[in-house]
C-alpha positions, 0 to 999 in steps of 0.5 A: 815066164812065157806060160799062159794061164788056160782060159777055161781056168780063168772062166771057171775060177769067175763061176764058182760060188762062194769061199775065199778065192770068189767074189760076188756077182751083185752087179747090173749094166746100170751099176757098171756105167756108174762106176764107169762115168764116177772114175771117167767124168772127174778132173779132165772136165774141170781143169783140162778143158780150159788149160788146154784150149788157152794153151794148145787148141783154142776153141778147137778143144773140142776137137781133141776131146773127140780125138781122144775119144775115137782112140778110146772107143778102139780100145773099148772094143778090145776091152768089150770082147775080152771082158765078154768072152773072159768076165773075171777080175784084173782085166788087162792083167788076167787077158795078158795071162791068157794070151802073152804070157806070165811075164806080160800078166806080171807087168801089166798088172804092175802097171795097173797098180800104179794107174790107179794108185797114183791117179787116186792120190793126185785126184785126191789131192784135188780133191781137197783143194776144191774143198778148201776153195769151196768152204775156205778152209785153211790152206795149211791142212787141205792145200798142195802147199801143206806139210801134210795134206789132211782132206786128201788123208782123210778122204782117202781113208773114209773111201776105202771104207766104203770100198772094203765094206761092200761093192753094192755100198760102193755102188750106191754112194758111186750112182748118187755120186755120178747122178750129181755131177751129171745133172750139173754138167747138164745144168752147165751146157743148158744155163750156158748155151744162152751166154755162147758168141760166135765170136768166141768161137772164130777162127775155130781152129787158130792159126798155128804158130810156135810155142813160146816156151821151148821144152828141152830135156827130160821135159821135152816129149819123146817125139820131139827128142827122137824126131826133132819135132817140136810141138806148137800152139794151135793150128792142127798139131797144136790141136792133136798135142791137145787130144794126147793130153786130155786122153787123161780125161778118158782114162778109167773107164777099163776099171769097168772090166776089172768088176767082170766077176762081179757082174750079173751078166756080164756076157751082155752087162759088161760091153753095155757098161764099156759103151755106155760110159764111154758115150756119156762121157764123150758127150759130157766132154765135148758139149762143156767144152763147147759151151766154156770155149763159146762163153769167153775168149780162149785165150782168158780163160782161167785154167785152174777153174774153167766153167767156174771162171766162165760164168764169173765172166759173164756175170753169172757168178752164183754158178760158181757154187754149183759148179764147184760141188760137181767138181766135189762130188766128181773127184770123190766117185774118181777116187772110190772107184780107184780104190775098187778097182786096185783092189780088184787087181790085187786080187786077181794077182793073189789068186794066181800066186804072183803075189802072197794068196793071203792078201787077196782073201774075200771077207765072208761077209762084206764079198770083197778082197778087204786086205789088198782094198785096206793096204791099198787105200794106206798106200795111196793116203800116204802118197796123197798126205805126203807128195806133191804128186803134180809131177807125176800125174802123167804116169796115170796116162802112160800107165793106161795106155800101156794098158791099153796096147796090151789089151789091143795086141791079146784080141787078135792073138786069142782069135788065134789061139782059141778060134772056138772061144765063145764071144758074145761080144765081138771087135769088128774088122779085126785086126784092123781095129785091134791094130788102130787102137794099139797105133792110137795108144802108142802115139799118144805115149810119144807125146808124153814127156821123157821124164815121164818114161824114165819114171814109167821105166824105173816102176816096171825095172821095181816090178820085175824084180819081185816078179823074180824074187817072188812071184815067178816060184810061187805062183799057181803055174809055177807049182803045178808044173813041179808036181 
């Protein structure tokens, strides 16, 4: 189970042309900061910033959005050197196999898989919520409170048609996508800077006081249960509660790595794609978030529909519209791109024999893994037809920054293991930034809830037992070594 996969395996199998086990490179450093800001900018800037700000940070959310930025820019370096040194499809999973181990691989490409799954279907759902807000539809077939909600079904489904049929089409309807959301994430800061008052603004970080409803139970979060820490509204810790919650604002941007094998260039292209998402993300983030914090009092602010609600309050109402076609065209490139990107890791797996090869065969045409795309995109559109996923949006979170600690940990162990690899990418200070990121990571995850654990646990316990069952004989390694 402690078997590494040889680097020089993985690299050849990226550059061989051709056949049923590659995909192909019609990538370029443009292509990738749009899938990366299509799954990154989405729900954390339409609802995140105003939840957050009136319940834990005030007008300091700001703040906590470069907080969670910081942590993930330590992470993009890690992702920024393997991807450099290792361009390949699965990302975490296929840095996991070469460095920890089989088992590592196994879990952590488990982990991706219900990432991206569950994170598709609850922005999915969103999704048609603001669909409905914005046509007024009838709530019976697009609402959270329908039997079965039809717009997340068939948005789902329309989506992994693109995603199966072509990565340039999903390329393409990705970039008009996110040059959509950006221009009216511009329009936002711009029109919104002339209704800014200080007022709104001070104190800039509230006064701490306790928070009026005590969590207790499989609600309350890990640190409080293990330190008897209680986490309070505003003031500094009011301020880092918040960064924990909007990192979920920042998680995607890794599904950037997981199209390493369908890069142009990807020595050069991929760390360009990292970079560049994080950075225009980052800046997106901070400036809305100043801008909605500064036009209304914090503490008014209406959390299901932030900028929206902002605008309204200042009389500049006719911006509701455009704010709500952003949050449209946000969620869709959010979930196109988590169909991409699962896709890729069940490929990867595939390929490695942890699961049947079968699933994981490219069309000779369209260049991409159609089966494990198709399946993938019928398991999240019946998870978003059919659960009220509300619940269970938080494992996206723990789910990534799992992710993340895996991927900060396989840096400083591949310098290590393989000092000559070549990197043209490489993490500065390391370990030290290695080790910060994995820090960063795992204090994040302790301010998730313990329900979320227990759930997060019960998914990898599932994983392991097919690993046993199947995975464990049947893969590549596995084969090779009883020849």
């Amino acid at each position: 189970m402690m078997r590494t996969k040889p680097i020089e395996d993985v690299i050849a199998q990226g550059d061989e042309e051709g056949g049923e086990r590659t995909l192909r490179r019609r990538l370029g450093p443009l292509d990738l900061m749009g899938f990366g800001i299509g799954i990154v900018i989405g729900t954390g800037i339409f609802t995140l910033t105003g939840v957050e700000a009136r319940d834990h940070a005030g007008p300091a959310v700001t703040i906590a959005f470069v907080i969670a930025g910081v942590a993930s820019l330590l992470a993009a370096l890690c992702y920024a050197e393997l991807a450099s040194s290792v361009p390949t499809a699965g990302s975490a999973y296929t840095y996991a196999y070469a460095t920890l181990g089989e088992i590592f691989a196994w879990i952590i490409g488990w982990d991706l898989v219900l990432e991206f799954a569950l994170g598709a279907a609850v922005v999915a759902r969103g999704w048609s919520g603001y669909l409905a807000e914005l046509f007024d539809l009838p709530t019976a077939l697009f609402g959270e409170g329908s039997r079965v909600n039809v717009g997340a079904v068939v948005i789902t489904l329309l989506l992994g048609v693109v995603a199966a049929t072509g990565v340039r089409q999903s390329s393409r309807v990705t970039n008009v996508l996110v040059a959509v959301k950006i221009a009216i994430c511009v329009f936002v800061v711009v029109a919104g800077l002339f209704f800014v008052k200080a007022a709104n603004l001070t104190p800039f970080v509230p006064a701490a006081q306790p928070s009026p409803e005590q969590e207790s139970g499989l609600t309350q979060p890990l640190t409080q249960l293990l330190f008897g820490y209680a986490p309070s509204t505003y003031g500094i810790a009011g301020v880092l509660t918040a960064a924990a919650v909007v990192f979920f604002a920042y998680t995607g941007f890794e599904a950037v790595a997981n199209l390493g094998e369908e890069t142009r260039r990807p020595r050069r292209d991929l760390p360009l794609g990292l970079f560049g998402t994080l950075a225009v993300s980052a800046v997106l983030y901070v400036a809305v978030s100043f801008v909605v914090v500064g036009m209304v009092d914090y503490r008014s602010i209406d959390p299901g529909a932030p900028i929206a609600s902002a605008f309204s309050a200042v009389g500049a109402g006719w911006a509701s519209a455009l704010v709500s076609i952003a949050a449209v065209a946000g969620l869709t490139s959010v979930i196109l791109v988590d169909i991409v990107a699962i896709g890729r890791i069940g490929f990867a797996m595939s390929r490695d024999g942890l699961l049947p090869t079968s699933v994981g065969a490219v069309h000779p045409r369209w260049g991409t893994p159609f089966k494990v795309t198709i399946g993938a995109t019928v398991f999240i559109a019946a998870l978003a037809g059919f659960v009220p996923l509300s619940s269970l949006a938080n494992l996206v979170s723990i789910g990534t920054l799992f992710a993340f600690v895996i991927v900060s940990v396989a840096v400083p162990v591949l310098r290590r293991t393989r000092p000559r690899l070549e990197r043209p990418f490489r993490v500065p200070l390391s370990p030290v930034v290695p080790v910060l990121s994995a820090l960063a990571c795992l204090y994040l995850m302790t301010n998730l809830s313990v329900e979320t654990w227990l759930r997060f646990l019960a998914w990898m316990v599932l994983g392991l037992a097919v690993y046993l069952l199947y995975g464990r004989r049947n893969n590549r390694l596995a084969r090779a070594d009883a020849k």
